[in-house]
N, C-alpha and C positions, 0 to 999 in steps of 0.2 A: 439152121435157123438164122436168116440175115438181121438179128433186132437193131434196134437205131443204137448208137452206142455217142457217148456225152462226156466230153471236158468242161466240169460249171466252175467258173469261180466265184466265191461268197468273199466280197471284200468286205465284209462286217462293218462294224465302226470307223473306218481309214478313211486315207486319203484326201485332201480337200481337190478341187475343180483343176487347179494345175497337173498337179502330180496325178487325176483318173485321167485328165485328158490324153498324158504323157503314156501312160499306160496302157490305154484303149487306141494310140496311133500306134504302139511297136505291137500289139498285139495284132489290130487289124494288117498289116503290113507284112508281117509274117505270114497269115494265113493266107492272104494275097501269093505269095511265093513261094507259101507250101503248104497250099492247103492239103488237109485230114483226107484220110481216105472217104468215099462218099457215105459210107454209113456212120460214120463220127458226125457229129453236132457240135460245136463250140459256144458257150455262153459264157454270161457274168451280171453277176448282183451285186452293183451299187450302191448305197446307203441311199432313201426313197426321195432327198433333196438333189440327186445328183442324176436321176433319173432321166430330167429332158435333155440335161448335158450330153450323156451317153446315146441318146436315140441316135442321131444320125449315124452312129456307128452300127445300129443293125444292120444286119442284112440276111440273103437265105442261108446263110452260114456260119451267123452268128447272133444268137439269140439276146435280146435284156432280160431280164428277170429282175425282180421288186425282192427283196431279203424276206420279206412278212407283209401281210395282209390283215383287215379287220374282220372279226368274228361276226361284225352287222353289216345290214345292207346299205344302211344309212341313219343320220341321226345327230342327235348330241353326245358324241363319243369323241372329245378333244383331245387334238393330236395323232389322232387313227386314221388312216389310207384305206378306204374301201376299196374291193375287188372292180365294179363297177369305173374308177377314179382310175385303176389301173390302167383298165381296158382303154377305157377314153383315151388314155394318153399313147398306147398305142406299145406298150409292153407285152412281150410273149407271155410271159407266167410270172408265176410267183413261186418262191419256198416257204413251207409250211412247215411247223413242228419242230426244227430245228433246236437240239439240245437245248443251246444257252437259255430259246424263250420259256422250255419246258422250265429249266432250273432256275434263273433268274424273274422270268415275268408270273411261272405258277400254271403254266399251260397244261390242261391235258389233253388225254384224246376227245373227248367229246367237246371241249373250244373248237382244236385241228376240226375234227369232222365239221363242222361247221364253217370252217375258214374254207377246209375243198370243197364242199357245198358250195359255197358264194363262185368259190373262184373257177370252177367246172360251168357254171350257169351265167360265167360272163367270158366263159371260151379264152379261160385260159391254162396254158401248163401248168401243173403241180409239180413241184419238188418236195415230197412226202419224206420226211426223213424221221428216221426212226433208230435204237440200239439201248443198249443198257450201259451201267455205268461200274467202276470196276470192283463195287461189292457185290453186285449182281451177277457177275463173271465169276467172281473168286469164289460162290458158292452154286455155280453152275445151274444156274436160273434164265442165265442170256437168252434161251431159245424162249421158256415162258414167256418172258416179258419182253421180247418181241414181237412174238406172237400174238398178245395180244393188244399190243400197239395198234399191231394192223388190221384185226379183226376188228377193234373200236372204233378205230379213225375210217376202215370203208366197210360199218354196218350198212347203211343205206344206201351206199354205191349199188350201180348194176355192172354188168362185163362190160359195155358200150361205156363208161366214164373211165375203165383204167389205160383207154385208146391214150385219153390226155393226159397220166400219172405216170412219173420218173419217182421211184424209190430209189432214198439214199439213208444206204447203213449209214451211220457212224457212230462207232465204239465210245463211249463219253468218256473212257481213261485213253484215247488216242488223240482227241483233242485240241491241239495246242501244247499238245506235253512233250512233242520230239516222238512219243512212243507209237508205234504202231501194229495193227495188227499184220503177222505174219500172213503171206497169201494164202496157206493152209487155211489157217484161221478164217480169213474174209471169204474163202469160200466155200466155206462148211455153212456160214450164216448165209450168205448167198444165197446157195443151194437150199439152206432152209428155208430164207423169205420167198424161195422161188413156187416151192411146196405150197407153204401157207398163203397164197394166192391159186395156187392151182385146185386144192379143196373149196377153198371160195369160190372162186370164177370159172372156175376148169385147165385143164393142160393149156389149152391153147392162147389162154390170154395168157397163163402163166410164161408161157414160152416167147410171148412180143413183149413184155413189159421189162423194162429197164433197171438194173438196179448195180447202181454208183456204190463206189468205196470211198467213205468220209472221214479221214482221220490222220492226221499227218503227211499227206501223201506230198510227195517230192520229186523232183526228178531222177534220183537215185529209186527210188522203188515204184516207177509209176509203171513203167515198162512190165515187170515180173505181173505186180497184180491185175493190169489188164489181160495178161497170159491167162489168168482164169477164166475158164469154162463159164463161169456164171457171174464175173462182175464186167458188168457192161460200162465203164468209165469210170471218174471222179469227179465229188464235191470236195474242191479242193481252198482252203482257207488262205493259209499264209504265204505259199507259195504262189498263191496270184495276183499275191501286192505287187512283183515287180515281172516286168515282158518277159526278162532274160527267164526265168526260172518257170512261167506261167508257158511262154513257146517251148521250152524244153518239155515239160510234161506232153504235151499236144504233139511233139516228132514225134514220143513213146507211141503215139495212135499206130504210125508207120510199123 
């Protein structure tokens, strides 16, 4: 099964205008000279002010992405980025669900399902990210409450909307914390979120849809866990602040 397979980078809160410009020349530049095998994808999510900066560096091989999107279609919801505001501007997708908003902004699935709602009906990618956090693990619950992450977040969906959904595990004690999940590890849950789509949607969607490993990932471990059978890339955080460590992960593709 050829499925598309994704280097994302999420630069969260970083960066200002000089230092992403700097970033997005040795990136594009690299991939110019060695670009990804043709089923790899290459993207990156900018903080949503830095957004039009970043467009001309699109292209068919390198995606933008918006970090988060608005739960409304529009309105008086100050300070919020509609799906729609996206699209206009001319960005491939967005991420959605994304730990931190879960833990810090109070997000659950039923906001998410609404945010891919908006963002599937203005045509654009989801980065669906989902995982548990590590008291949830330590009393071996992970698969529960992933599972029903993902049941919650695509009630409504039909097979035809997961064409546009990239799922991304990430373990919430791997993090930022240095720690990561062993490739065993990432691809037991894999293989599990692979399942819990396939009773949804059936084997076949289950078998195109894409699902990223989010959690520490570095250029020392990028190479092993794309070796898994069932993790099709990374959402990759810290390691995409700088060219040098962001183009090493993306030679792993090779």
């Amino acid at each position: 099964m050829n499925r598309k397979k994704y280097v994302l980078g999420n630069l969260k809160m970083n960066l200002t205008q000089q230092s992403l410009r700097n970033l997005l020349e040795g990136v594009s530049s690299y991939i110019q000279n060695s670009p990804p095998p043709s089923s790899w994808q290459v993207g990156m999510a900018p903080v949503a002010i830095h957004l039009p900066l970043a467009l001309p560096f699109q292209s068919s091989n390198f995606q933008l992405l918006a970090q988060n999107c608005a739960a409304y279609e529009k309105g008086a919801y100050t300070g919020e980025v509609s799906t729609e505001q996206l699209a206009d501007l001319g960005v491939s997708g967005t991420i959605v669900g994304h730990s931190e908003r879960r833990e810090y902004f109070h997000e659950n699935d039923i906001i998410i399902r609404e945010k891919i709602k908006l963002a599937l009906g203005n045509k654009l990618k989801v980065v669906y990210c989902c995982g548990e956090n590590l008291a949830e693990r330590k009393i071996s619950i992970h698969e529960e409450v992933v599972g029903l992450q993902i049941r919650t977040a695509f009630s409504e969906l039909t097979a035809d909307h997961l064409e546009n959904i990239i799922i991304a595990y990430e373990p919430v004690w791997a993090i930022g914390t240095g720690e990561t999940a062993t490739p065993q590890q990432a691809q037991e849950m894999h293989h599990f979120i692979r399942n819990t789509v396939a009773d949804l949607f059936g084997k076949q969607v289950a078998q195109q849809i894409a699902i990223l490993y989010g959690g520490s990932v570095k250029p020392d471990n990028a190479a092993e866990l794309f070796a898994q059978p069932d993790v099709d890339g990374a959402l990759v955080g810290g390691a995409a602040l700088k060219s040098d460590s962001f183009n090493a992960i993306i030679q792993a593709t090779h």
